[in-house]
C-alpha positions in Angstrom: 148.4 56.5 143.9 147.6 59.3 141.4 148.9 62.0 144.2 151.8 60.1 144.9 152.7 59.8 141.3 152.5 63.6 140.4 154.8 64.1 143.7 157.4 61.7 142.6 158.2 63.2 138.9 157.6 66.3 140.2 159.9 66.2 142.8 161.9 64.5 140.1 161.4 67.6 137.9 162.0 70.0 140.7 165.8 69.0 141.4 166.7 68.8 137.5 169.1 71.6 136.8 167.6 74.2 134.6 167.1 77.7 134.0 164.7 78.5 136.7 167.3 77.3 139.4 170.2 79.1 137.6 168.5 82.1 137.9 167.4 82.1 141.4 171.1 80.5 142.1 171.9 84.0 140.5 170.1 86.4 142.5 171.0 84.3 145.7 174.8 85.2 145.3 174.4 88.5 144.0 171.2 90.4 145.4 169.5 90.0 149.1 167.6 87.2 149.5 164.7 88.6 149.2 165.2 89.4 145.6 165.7 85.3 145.3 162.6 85.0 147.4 160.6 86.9 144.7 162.0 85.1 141.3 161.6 82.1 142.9 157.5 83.1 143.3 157.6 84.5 139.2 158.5 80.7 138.9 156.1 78.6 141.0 153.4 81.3 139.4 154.6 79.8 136.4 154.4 76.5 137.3 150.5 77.1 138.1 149.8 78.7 134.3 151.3 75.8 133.3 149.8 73.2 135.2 146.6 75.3 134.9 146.7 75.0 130.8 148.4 71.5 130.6 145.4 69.9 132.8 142.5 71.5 131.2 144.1 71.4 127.8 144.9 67.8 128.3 141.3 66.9 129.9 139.1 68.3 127.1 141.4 67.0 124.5 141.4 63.0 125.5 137.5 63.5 125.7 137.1 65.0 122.2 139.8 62.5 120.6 140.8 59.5 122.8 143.4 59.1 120.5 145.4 61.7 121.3 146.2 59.8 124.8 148.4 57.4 123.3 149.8 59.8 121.3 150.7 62.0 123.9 151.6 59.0 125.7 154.5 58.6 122.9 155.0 61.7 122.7 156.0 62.2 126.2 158.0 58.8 126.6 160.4 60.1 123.6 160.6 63.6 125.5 161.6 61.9 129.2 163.7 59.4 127.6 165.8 62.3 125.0 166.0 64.6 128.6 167.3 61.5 130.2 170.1 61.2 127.4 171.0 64.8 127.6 171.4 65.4 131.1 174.0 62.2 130.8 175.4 64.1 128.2 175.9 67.3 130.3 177.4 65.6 132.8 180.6 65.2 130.7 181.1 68.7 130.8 182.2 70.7 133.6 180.1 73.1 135.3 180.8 75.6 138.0 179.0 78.9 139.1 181.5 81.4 137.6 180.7 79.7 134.3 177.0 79.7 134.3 176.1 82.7 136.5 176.8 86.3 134.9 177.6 88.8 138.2 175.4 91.5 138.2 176.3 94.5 140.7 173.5 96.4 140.8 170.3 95.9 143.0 167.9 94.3 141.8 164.1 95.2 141.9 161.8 93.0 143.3 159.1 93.1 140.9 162.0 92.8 138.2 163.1 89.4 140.0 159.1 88.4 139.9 158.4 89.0 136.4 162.3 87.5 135.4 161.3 84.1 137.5 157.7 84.1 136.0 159.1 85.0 131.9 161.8 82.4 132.5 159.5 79.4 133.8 157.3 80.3 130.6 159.7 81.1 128.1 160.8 77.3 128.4 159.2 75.3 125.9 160.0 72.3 127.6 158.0 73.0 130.2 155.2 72.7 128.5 155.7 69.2 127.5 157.0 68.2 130.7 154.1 69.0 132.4 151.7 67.6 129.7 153.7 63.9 129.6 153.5 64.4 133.6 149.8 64.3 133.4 149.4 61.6 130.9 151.5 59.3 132.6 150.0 59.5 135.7 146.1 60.4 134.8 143.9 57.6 133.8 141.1 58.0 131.5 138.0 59.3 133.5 139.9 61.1 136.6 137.8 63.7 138.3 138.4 67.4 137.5 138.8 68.5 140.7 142.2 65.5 140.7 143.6 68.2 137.9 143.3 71.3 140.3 144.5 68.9 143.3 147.7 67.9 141.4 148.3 71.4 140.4 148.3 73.2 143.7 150.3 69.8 144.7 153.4 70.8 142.3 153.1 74.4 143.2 153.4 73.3 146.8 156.7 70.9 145.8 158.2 73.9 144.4 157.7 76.4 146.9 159.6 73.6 149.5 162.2 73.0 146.6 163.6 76.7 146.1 162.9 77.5 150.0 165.1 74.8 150.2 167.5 76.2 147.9 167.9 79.6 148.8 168.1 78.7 152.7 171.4 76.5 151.4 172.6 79.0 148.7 172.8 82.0 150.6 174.9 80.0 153.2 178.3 81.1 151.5 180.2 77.9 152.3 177.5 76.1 150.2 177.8 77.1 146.7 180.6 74.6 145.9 179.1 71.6 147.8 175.6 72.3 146.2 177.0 72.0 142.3 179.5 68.8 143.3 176.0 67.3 145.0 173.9 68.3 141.5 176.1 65.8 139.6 175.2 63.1 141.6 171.4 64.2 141.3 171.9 64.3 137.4 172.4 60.6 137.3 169.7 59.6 139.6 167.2 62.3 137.5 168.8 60.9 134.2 167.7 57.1 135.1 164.8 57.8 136.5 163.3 59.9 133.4 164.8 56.8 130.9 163.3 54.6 132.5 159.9 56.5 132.9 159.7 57.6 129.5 160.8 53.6 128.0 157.7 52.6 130.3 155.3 55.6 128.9 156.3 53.9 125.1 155.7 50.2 126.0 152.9 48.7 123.7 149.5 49.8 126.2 147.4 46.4 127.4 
């Protein structure tokens, strides 16, 4: 159950639009796909730093102050549940590629792409949190260690499927369009489903 709980908010967290996606989106239409390839790996590498230091942080913490748990708990209901709100908020406003995607001409280096996928994924605060309410919604008090390290590759294996996913569609030039209508209808379903999971995560705990 643990598994499948990390897959499904993960997958969850995968398909929400951000600046990871954008940027890969980016290199997709403007550079070889190969340069896409790479930034998409700088972000999954991110994803493992912060799984990696969300897990351990998280698991020496609860032992050391078992109160923290519910306070994290809180804290990461009010996080899912404001994320929720805002991505029903951006969905009033209209989004295409031309507005969110600067052009860039030139060619793009590959370990450029790497370390811009990796800075990106990091540079997010958010991600952070995200990853820490992930874990304390779905790890009970006394999990094994090696469940941490299990959930992590997990998400890194979630993303790597995600923006293989992606790019394969992307690069398809009759795509682009269909992809962002299709997002909007993703929002929603991401929208409700982080509500909802964040109101449970603040319920008073039995």
């Amino acid at each position: 159950m643990f598994f499948l709980s990390v897959a499904a908010i993960w997958t969850i967290a995968c398909v929400t639009p951000g600046p990871n996606t954008l940027l890969v989106i980016r290199y997709c239409l403007t550079s070889p796909r190969q340069v896409g390839i790479t930034a998409a790996c700088g972000t999954v590498t991110g994803t493992f730093i912060w799984g990696l230091a969300g897990w351990l942080g998280i698991n020496v913490l609860f032992q050391a102050v078992p109160v923290a748990y519910v306070a994290l708990k809180i804290a990461g209901g009010l996080y899912l549940v404001w994320l929720g709100l805002k991505v029903f908020l951006d969905l009033r406003k209209p989004r295409t590629i031309s507005a969110e995607i600067t052009v860039a001409r030139d060619k793009v280096r590959l370990k450029t792409a790497y370390r811009m996928g990796l800075a990106t994924n990091l540079a997010n605060p958010k991600s952070a949190l995200f990853v820490a309410s992930l874990f304390a919604a779905t790890m009970p008090s006394g999990t094994p260690f090696f469940y941490g390290l299990a959930a992590i590759a997990e998400m890194m294996v979630i993303s790597s499927i995600y923006y293989a996913c992606l790019i394969g569609l992307i690069t398809h030039p009759t795509v682009a369009a269909a992809y962002l209508m299709a997002r909007r209808k993703v929002d929603i379903g991401v929208a409700t489903v982080f509500i909802a999971f964040g109101t449970k995560l603040l319920l008073p705990l039995r």
